[in-house]
C-alpha positions as CSV (number, residue, x, y, z in Angstrom):
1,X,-19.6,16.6,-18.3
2,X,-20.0,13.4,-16.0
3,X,-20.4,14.2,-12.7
4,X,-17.9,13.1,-10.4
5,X,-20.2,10.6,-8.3
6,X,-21.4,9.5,-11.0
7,X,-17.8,8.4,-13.1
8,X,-17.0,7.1,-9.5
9,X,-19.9,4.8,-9.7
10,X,-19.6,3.8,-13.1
11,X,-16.4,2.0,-12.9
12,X,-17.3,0.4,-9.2
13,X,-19.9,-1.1,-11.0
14,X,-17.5,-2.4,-13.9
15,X,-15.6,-3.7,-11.1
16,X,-18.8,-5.6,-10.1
17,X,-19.4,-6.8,-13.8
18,X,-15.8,-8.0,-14.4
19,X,-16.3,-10.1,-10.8
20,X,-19.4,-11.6,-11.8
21,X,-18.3,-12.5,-15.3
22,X,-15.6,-14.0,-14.0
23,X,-17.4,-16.0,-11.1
24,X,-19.4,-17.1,-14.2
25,X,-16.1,-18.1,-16.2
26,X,-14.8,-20.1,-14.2
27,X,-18.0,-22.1,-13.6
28,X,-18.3,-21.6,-10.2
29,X,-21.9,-20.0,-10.3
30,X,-24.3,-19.6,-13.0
31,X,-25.7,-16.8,-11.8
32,X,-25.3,-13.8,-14.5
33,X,-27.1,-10.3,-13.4
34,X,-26.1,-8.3,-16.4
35,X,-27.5,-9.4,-19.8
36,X,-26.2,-12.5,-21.4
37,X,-24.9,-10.6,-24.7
38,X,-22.8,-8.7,-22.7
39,X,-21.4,-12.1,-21.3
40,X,-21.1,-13.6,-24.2
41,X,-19.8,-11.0,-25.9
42,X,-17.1,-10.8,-23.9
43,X,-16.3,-14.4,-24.2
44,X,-15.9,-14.1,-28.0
45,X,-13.9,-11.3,-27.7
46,X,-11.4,-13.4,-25.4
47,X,-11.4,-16.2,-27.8
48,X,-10.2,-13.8,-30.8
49,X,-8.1,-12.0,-28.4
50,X,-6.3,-14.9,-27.8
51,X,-6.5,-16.3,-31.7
52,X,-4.9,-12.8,-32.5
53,X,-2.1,-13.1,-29.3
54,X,-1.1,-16.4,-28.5
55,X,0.4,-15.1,-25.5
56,X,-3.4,-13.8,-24.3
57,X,-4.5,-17.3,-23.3
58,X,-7.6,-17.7,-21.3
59,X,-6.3,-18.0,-17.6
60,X,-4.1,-14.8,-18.0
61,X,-7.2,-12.4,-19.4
62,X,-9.2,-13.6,-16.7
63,X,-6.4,-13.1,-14.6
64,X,-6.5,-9.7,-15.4
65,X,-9.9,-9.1,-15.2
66,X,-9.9,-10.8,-11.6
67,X,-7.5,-8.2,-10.8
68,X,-9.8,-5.1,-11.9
69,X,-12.6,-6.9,-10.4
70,X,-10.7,-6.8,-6.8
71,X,-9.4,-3.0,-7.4
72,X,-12.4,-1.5,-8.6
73,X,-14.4,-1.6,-5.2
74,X,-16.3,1.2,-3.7
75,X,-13.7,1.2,-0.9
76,X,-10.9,1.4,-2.8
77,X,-11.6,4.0,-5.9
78,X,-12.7,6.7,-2.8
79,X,-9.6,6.0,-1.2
80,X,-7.5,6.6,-3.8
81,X,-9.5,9.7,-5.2
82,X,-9.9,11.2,-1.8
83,X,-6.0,12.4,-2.2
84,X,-7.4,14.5,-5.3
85,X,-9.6,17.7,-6.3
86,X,-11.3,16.1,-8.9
87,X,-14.4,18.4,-9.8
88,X,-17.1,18.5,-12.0
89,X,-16.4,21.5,-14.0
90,X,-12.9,21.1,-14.7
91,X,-11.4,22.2,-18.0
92,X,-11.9,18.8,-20.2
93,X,-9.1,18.1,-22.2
94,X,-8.1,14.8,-24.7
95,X,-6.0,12.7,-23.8
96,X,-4.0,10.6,-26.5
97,X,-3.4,7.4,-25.2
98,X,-1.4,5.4,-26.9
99,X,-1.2,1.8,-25.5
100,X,1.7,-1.3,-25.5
101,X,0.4,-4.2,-26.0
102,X,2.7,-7.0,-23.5
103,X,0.3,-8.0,-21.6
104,X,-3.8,-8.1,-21.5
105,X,-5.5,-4.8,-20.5
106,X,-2.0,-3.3,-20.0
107,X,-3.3,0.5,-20.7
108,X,-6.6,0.5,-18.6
109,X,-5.4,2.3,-15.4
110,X,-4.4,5.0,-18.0
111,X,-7.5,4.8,-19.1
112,X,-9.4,4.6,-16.2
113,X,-7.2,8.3,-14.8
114,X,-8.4,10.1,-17.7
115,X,-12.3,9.2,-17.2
116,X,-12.1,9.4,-13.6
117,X,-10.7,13.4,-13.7
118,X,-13.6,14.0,-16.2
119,X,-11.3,14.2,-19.6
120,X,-11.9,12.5,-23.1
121,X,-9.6,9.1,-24.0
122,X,-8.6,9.7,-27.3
123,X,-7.2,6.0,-27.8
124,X,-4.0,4.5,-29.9
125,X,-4.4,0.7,-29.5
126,X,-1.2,-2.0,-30.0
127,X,-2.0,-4.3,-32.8
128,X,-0.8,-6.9,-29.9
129,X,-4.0,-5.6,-27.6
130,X,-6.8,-4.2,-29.5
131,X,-9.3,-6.6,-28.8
132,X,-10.2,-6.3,-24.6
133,X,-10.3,-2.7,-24.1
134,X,-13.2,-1.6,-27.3
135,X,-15.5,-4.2,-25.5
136,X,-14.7,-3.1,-22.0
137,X,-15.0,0.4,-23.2
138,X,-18.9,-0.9,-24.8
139,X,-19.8,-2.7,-21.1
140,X,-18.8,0.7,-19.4
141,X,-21.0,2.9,-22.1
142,X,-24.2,0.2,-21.1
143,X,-23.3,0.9,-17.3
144,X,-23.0,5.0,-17.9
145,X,-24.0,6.3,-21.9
146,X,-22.6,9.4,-20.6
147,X,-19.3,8.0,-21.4
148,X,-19.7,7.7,-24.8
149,X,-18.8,11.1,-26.1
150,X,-15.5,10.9,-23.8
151,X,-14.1,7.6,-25.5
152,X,-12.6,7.8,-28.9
153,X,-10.7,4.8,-30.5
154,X,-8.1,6.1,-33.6
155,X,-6.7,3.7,-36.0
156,X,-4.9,6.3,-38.0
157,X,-2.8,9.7,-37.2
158,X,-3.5,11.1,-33.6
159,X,-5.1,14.7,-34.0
160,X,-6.7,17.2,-32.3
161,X,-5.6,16.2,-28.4
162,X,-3.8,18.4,-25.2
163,X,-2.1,15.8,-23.6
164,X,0.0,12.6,-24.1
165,X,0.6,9.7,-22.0
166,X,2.5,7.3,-24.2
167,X,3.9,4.0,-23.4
168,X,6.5,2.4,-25.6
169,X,10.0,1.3,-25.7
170,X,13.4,3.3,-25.4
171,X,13.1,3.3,-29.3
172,X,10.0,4.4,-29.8
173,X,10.5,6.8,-26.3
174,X,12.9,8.7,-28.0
175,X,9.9,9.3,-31.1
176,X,7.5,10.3,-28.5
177,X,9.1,12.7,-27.3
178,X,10.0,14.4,-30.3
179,X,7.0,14.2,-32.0
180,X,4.6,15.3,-28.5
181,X,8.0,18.1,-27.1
182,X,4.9,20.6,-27.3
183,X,2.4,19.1,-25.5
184,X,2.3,18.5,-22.1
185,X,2.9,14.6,-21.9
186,X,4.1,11.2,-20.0
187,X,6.1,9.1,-22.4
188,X,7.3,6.0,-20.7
189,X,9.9,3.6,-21.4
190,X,11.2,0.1,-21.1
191,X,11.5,-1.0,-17.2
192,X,11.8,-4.5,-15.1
193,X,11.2,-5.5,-11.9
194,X,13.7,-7.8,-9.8
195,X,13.7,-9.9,-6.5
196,X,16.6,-9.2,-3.7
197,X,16.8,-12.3,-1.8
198,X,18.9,-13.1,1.2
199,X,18.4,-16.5,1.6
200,X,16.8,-16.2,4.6
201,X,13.0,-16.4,2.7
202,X,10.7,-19.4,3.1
203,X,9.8,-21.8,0.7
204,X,6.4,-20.3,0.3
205,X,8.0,-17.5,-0.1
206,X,10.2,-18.2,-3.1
207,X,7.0,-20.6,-4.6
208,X,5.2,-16.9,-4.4
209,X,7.9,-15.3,-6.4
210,X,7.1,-17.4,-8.8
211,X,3.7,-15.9,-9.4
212,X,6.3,-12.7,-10.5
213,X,8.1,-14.6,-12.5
214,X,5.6,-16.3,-14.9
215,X,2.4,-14.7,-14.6
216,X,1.6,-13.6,-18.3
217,X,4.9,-15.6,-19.4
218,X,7.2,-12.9,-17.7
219,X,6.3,-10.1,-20.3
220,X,4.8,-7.5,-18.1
221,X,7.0,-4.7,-16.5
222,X,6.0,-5.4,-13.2
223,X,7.2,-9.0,-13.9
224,X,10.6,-10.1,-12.2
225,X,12.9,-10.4,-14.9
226,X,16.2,-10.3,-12.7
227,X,17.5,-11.4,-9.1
228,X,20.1,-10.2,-6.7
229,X,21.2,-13.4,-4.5
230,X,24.1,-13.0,-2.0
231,X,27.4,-15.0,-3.6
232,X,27.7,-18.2,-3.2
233,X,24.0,-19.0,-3.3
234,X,22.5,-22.6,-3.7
235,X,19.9,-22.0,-6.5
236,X,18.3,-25.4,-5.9
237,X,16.6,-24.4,-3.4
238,X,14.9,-21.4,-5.4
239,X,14.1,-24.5,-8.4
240,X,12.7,-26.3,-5.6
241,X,10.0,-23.8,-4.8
242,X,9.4,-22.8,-8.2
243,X,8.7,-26.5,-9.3
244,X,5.2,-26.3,-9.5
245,X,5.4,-24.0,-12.7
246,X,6.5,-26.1,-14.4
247,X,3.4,-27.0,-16.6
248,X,4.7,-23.1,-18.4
249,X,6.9,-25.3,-20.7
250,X,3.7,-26.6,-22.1
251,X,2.6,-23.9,-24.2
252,X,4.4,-23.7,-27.3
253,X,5.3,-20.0,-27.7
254,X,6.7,-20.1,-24.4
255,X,8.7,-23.5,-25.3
256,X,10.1,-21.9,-28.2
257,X,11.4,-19.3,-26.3
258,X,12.8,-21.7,-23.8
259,X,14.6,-23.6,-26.3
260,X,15.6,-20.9,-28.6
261,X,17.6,-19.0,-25.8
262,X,19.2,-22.0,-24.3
263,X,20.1,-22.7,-27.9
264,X,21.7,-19.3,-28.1
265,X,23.2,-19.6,-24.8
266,X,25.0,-22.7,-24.8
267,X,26.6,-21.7,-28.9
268,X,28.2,-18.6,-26.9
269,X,29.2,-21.0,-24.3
270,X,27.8,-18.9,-21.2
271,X,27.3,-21.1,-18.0
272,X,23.9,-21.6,-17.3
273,X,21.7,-22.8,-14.6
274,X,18.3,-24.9,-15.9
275,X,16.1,-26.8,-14.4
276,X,13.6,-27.8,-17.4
277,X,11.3,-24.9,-17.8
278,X,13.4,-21.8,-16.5
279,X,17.1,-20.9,-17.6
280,X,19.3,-18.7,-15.1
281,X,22.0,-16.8,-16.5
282,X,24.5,-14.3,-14.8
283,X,24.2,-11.0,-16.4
284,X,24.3,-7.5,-15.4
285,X,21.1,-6.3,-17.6
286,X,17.5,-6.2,-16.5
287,X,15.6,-7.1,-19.5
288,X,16.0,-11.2,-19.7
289,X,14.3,-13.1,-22.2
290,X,11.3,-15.0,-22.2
291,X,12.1,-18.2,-20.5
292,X,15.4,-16.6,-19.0
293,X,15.7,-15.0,-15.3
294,X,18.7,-12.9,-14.9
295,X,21.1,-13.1,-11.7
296,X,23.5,-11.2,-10.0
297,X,25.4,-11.7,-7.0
298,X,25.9,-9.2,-4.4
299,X,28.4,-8.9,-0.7
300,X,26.5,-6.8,1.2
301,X,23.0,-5.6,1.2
302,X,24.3,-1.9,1.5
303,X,26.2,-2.9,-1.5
304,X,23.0,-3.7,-3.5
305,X,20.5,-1.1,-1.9
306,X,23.0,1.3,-3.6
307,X,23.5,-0.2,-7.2
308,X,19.0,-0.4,-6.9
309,X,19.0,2.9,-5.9
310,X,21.4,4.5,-8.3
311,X,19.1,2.8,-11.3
312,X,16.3,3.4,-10.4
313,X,15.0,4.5,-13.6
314,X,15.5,0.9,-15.2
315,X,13.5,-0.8,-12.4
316,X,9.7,-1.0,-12.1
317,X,9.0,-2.7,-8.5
318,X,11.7,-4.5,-5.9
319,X,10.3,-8.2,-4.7
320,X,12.1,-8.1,-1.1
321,X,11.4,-8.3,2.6
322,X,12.8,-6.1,4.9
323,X,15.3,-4.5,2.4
324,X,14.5,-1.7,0.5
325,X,12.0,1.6,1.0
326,X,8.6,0.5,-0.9
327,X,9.5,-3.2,-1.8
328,X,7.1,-5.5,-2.8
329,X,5.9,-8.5,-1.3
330,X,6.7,-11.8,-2.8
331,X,3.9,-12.7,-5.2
332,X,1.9,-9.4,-5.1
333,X,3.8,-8.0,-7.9
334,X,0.9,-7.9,-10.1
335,X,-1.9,-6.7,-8.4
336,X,-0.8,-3.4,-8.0
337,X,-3.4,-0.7,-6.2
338,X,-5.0,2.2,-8.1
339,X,-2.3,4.3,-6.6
340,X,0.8,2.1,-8.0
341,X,1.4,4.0,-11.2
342,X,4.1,3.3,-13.5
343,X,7.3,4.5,-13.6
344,X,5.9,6.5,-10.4
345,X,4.6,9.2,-12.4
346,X,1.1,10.2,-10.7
347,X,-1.1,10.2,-13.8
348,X,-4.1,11.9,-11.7
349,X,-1.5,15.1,-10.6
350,X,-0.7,15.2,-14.4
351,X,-4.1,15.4,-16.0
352,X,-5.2,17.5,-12.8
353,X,-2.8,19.8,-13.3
354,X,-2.9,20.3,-17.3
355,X,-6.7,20.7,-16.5
């Protein structure tokens, strides 16, 4: 088994790889301190990633990787795993991982629990994201060969694992956990994030909760999909502040989306709210389409804290300020830290304890 130190170090410097490939990326320095296959490797593999996803463009893998780059510091792995007993001679176990596939990378802080506790990934990849993770998985093997017994990717049947941490949606949720009720697992389901605002917020402020809105195209579950806005609102000022997103209309699949839904929309004569790029629709569901944001209005704040509070278990982060227990800040929504897991299930306390 790896030792602890040693896994620890291993993915600070993938963090350190991922920053430098980026740096590299975006042509802002040449300089390339790991070896150029690796680089260019992992260019080819965004290129097919993308040819296979047309929702993985460029800007939002790199996005993503910028993101791991940031988290996966020194600092911040032993901060997070100091709130743990992970030892060296712990009971390894595999893990079946079974992956969505929304947005880029989506499964690695799954991945990254079950290496750092000293357990074996056995790996079920989305058709939709089985590019990025196999060549991550072969930079991290170069950084620590160690970690090449522990990492198994399975096209077919899963066999021959402990534990399950599955990801899926309600309909597949409901298979999950039928087919792994005798092993100890995390199935997780469909959620959204919203935005409660007052009106009170700045216009930087509503031009950050943009970044929630459209960063990869709105398809992530930390992605606001909904807001609460007290009645009476005056929505131009929130099109106002989101204006400069509006180059989103520009790629097609997102396009389509925006004119199929309007389309659908305005045949079942709802009342709608556009500006161009973004339709706004009054509903009382989470899950809005691509291209759609969701609104309700609310009285009272009290009145709203309670209807978040009572569903909780549809709802994946809360954009506010100064309203809720554990809200998010506007724009930050996607660059969650190591110890933001989903659905607020702590993976490490699960595979720790099944150890």
């Amino acid at each position: 088994m790896i030792d602890v130190t040693l896994r620890i170090e291993a993915f600070v410097k993938l963090g350190t790889f991922f920053k430098e490939f980026c740096i590299s990326a975006n042509k802002e320095q040449e300089k390339q301190t790991h070896s150029s296959s690796l680089y260019n490797t992992l260019e080819d593999k965004i290129s097919l990633a993308k040819h296979k996803n047309g929702w993985f463009n460029r800007e939002n893998i790199l996005y993503s990787l910028e993101n791991w780059a940031n988290t996966l510091s020194e600092e911040n792995i032993k901060e997070w795993v100091k709130n743990y007993d992970l030892k060296s001679d712990i009971q390894q176990k595999t893990v079946a991982l079974i992956m969505a596939g929304n947005i880029p990378l989506v499964g690695f802080h799954d991945f990254l629990c079950v290496l750092i506790t000293g357990h074996k990934a056995l790996i079920k990849l989305s058709s939709n994201d089985n590019i990025l993770l196999p060549i991550v998985t072969d930079i991290l093997i170069e950084i620590e060969p160690k970690f090449k017994e522990n990492i198994v990717f399975e096209e077919g049947r899963l066999a021959n694992f402990d534990l399950v941490i599955a990801t899926g949606s309600n309909n597949t949720a409901r298979y999950f956990e039928h087919y792994f009720s005798k092993k100890p697992h995390i199935i997780r389901k469909n959620r959204n994030s919203v935005a409660v605002i007052t009106g009170k917020e700045s216009k930087e402020e509503l031009t950050a909760l943009g970044k929630d809105i459209f960063t990869y195209y709105g398809l992530g579950c930390r992605s606001v999909s909904k807001v609460f806005v007290p009645l009476n609102y005056d929505f131009d000022t929130l099109f106002k502040a989101l204006y400069e997103y509006h180059p989103i209309i520009e790629q097609i699949k997102y396009s389509n989306n925006y004119d199929y839904n309007k389309a659908v929309y305005l045949m079942s004569n709802f009342k709608l709210l556009d500006n161009g790029f973004l339709i706004l629709k009054e509903d009382s569901s989470y899950s809005s389409p691509i291209a759609s944001l969701f609104y309700e209005n609310y009285t009272t704040l009290d009145e709203i804290k309670a209807k978040l509070n009572f569903e909780e278990d549809k709802i994946q982060c809360i954009v506010a300020k100064g309203v809720v227990k554990n809200e998010v800040n506007f724009g930050e929504t996607q660059k969650p830290s190591l110890s933001n897991y989903a659905d607020n299930v702590d993976t490490i306390s699960f595979l720790l304890k099944n150890s």
